[in-house]
C-alpha positions in Angstrom: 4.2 11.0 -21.3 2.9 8.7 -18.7 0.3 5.6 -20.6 -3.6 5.7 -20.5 -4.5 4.1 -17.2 -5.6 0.9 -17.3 -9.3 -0.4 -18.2 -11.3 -0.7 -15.2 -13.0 -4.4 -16.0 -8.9 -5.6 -16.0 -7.8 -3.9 -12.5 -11.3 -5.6 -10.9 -9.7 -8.9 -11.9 -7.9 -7.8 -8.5 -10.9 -8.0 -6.8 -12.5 -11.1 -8.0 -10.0 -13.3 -8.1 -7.8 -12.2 -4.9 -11.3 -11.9 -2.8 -12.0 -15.8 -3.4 -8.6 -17.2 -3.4 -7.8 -15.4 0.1 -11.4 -16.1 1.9 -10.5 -20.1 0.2 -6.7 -20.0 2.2 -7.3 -17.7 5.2 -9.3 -16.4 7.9 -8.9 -12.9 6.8 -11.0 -10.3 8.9 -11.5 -7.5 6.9 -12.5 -3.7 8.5 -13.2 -0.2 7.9 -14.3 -0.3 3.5 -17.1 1.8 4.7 -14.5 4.7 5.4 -13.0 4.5 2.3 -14.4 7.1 0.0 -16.1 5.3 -3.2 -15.4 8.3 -5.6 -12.3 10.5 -6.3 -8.1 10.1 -6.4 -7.2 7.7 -3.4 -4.0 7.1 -2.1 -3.8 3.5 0.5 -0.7 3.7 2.0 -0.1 0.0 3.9 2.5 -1.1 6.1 4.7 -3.8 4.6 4.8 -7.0 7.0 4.9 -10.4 4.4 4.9 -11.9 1.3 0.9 -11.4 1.0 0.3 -7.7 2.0 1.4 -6.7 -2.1 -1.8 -9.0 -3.5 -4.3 -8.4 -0.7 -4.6 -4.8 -0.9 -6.0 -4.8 -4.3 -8.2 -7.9 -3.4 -9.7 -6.6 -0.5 -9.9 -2.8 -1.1 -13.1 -1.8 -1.8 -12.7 -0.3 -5.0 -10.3 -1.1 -7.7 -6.9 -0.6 -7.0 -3.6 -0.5 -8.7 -0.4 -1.1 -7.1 3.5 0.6 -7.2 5.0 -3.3 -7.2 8.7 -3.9 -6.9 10.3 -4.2 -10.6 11.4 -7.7 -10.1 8.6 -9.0 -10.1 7.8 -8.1 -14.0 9.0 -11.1 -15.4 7.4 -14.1 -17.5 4.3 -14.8 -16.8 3.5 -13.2 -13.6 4.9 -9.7 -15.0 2.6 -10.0 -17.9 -0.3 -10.9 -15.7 0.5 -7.6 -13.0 0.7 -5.6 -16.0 -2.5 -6.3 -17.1 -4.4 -5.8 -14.1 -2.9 -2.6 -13.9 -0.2 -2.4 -11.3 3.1 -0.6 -12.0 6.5 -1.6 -12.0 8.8 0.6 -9.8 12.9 1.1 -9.2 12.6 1.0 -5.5 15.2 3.5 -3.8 16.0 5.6 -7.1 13.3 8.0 -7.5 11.5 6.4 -10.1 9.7 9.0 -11.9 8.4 7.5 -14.8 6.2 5.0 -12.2 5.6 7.8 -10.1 3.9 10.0 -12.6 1.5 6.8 -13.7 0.2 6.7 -11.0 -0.4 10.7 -10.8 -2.4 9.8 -14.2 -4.5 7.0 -12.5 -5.1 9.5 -9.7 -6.1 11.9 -12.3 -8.6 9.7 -13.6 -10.0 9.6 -10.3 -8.8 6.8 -9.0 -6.6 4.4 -6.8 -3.4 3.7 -6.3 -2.0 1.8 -3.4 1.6 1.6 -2.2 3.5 0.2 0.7 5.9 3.2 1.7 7.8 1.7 4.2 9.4 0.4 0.8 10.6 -2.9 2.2 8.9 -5.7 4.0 10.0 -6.0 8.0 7.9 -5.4 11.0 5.4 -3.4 9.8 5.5 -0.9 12.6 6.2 2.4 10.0 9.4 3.6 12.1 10.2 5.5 8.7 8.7 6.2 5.3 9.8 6.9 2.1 8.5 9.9 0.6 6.8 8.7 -2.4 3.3 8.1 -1.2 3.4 11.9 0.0 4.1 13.0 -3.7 1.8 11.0 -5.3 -1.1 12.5 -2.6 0.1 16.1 -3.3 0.3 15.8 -7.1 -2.4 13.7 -7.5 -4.6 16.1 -5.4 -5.7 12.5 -3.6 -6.7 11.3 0.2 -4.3 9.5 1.6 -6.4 6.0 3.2 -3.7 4.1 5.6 -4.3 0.6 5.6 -3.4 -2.2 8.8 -1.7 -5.5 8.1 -2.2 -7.5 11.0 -0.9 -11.4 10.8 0.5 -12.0 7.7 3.8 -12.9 9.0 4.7 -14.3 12.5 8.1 -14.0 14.6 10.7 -15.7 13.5 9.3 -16.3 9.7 10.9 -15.2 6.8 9.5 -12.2 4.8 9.6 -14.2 1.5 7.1 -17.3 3.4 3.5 -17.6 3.5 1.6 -18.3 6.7 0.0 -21.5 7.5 -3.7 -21.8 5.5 -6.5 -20.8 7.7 -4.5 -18.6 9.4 -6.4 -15.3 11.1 -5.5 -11.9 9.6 -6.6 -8.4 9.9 -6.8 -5.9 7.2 -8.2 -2.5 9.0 -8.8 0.3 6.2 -8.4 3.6 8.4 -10.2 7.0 7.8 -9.2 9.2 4.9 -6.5 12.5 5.2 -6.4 15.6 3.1 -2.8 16.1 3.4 -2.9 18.4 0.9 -5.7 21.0 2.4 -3.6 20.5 5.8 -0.5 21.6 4.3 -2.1 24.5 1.6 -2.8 26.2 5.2 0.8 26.6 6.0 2.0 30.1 4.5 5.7 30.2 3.0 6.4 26.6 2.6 8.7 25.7 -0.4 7.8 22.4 -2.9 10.7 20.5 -0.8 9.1 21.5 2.5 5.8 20.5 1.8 6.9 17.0 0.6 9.1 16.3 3.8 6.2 17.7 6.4 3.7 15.6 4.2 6.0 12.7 4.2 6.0 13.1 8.2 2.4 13.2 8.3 1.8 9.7 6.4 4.6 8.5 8.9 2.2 9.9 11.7 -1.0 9.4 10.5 0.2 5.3 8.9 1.9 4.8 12.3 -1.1 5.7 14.6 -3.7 3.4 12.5 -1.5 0.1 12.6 -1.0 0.6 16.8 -5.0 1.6 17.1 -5.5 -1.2 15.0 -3.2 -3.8 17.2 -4.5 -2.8 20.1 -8.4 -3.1 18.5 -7.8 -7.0 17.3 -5.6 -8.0 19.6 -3.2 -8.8 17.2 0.1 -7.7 17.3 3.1 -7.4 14.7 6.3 -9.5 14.7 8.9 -9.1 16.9 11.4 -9.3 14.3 12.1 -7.9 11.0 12.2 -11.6 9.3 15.2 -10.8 7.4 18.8 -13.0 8.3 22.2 -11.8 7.8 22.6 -14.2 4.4 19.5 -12.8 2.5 19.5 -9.9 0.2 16.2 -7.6 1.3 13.7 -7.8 -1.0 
C-alpha cells in the first residue's frame, strides 16, 4: 500500500524557496505555465541536461509538484529535506514499483508528478525514453506536460557542475497530451502494447517540444553528453 501523498503546504516549499534562490543565481527565462492545466493528475516529463534540471522543475512549475529523484540522493540531511517536500526516491533501471505506484496515488489525488525519463543526465535531446513516465500517465489517468531545459549545462561541462551565476536559461512548459484518450481509440491493443506505443509517443511528443523550443530561444543543447570515460553515470 503506497503512503498518503504528501501535505500540500510542504511540496510548495518547492516553489518558494527554489523560485527565489534560482531568480537570485540565474537568468532563468521561464515559458508556457499558462498551458499547464491548474486542476487534475499531471504528468511533466523533462529532458535531463545538468545538475539543476531535478530542483528547477518543482521550483518553477506552476503548481506543486513532486518529483521521481534518483535514490542516492536520500541521504542525511538532504534525503530528509526531499522527503519532506514530497519527492520520491526511485531504483533507476529496476522497475521500481513501490515509487512507481506513489506517484499513481499523488496522481490520484489530482495531482503532479514530474519525472525526467530519459533516466540519466546527457544531452538532453530525448533520443530514447524509458517507459515509466508512460505508466504513470496511463495509470494515473493524467496529461502528460513535456517540459524544455535549455542552458543548464554547456559543451564540454560535466553533468555533476553547475553553470556560471547569472547564467541565461530556458525552461519552456509545452502543451498538455491525453495519451491515454489517444491510445483508448486503438481497438485490440494488449496492456504491453499500449505502454510501448505510449512510451513512443512521450519520446515523440518530449522530442518535438525541446527542438521547437531550441529553435524558439535560440538556445541550443550541448554538443556532448558531459560524461568522461573515468566517471560512473549518475
Amino acid at each position: 500500500m503506497s503512503p498518503p501523498p504528501t501535505p500540500q503546504w510542504r511540496v510548495r516549499v518547492n516553489l518558494v524557496v527554489g523560485r527565489f534562490l534560482f531568480g537570485a543565481l540565474y537568468r532563468v527565462s521561464v515559458v508556457g505555465r499558462d498551458r499547464v492545466p491548474r486542476e487534475g493528475p499531471v504528468v511533466f516529463v523533462a529532458n535531463h541536461v545538468g545538475f539543476l534540471d531535478g530542483p528547477m522543475l518543482p521550483a518553477l512549475a506552476p503548481r506543486p509538484t513532486c518529483v521521481l529523484v534518483k535514490r542516492e540522493l536520500f541521504r542525511g540531511p538532504l534525503g530528509w529535506f526531499l522527503r519532506f517536500i514530497g519527492h520520491i526516491p526511485v531504483t533507476r533501471g529496476a522497475g521500481d514499483r513501490g515509487a512507481l505506484m506513489a506517484a499513481v496515488a499523488i496522481l490520484h489525488a489530482g495531482g503532479a508528478v514530474g519525472i525526467f525519463p530519459e533516466g540519466t543526465r546527457g544531452r538532453g535531446d530525448v533520443a530514447s525514453v524509458q517507459q515509466g513516465a508512460a505508466w504513470l500517465a496511463q495509470q494515473g489517468h493524467a496529461r502528460i506536460v513535456p517540459v524544455a531545459f535549455l542552458g543548464t549545462r554547456a559543451t564540454g561541462a560535466s553533468t555533476a557542475s553547475l553553470p556560471r551565476l547569472r547564467s541565461p536559461m530556458v525552461v519552456e512548459f509545452g502543451e498538455p497530451v491525453e495519451l491515454v484518450a489517444e491510445l483508448v481509440a486503438e481497438p485490440g491493443l494488449t496492456g504491453r502494447q499500449r505502454l510501448v506505443a505510449g512510451t513512443a509517443q512521450v519520446r515523440e511528443c518530449l522530442a518535438e517540444h525541446v527542438r521547437e523550443s531550441q529553435e524558439r530561444h535560440a538556445m541550443f543543447l550541448p554538443e556532448d553528453d558531459g560524461w568522461t570515460a573515468a566517471e560512473p553515470r549518475t
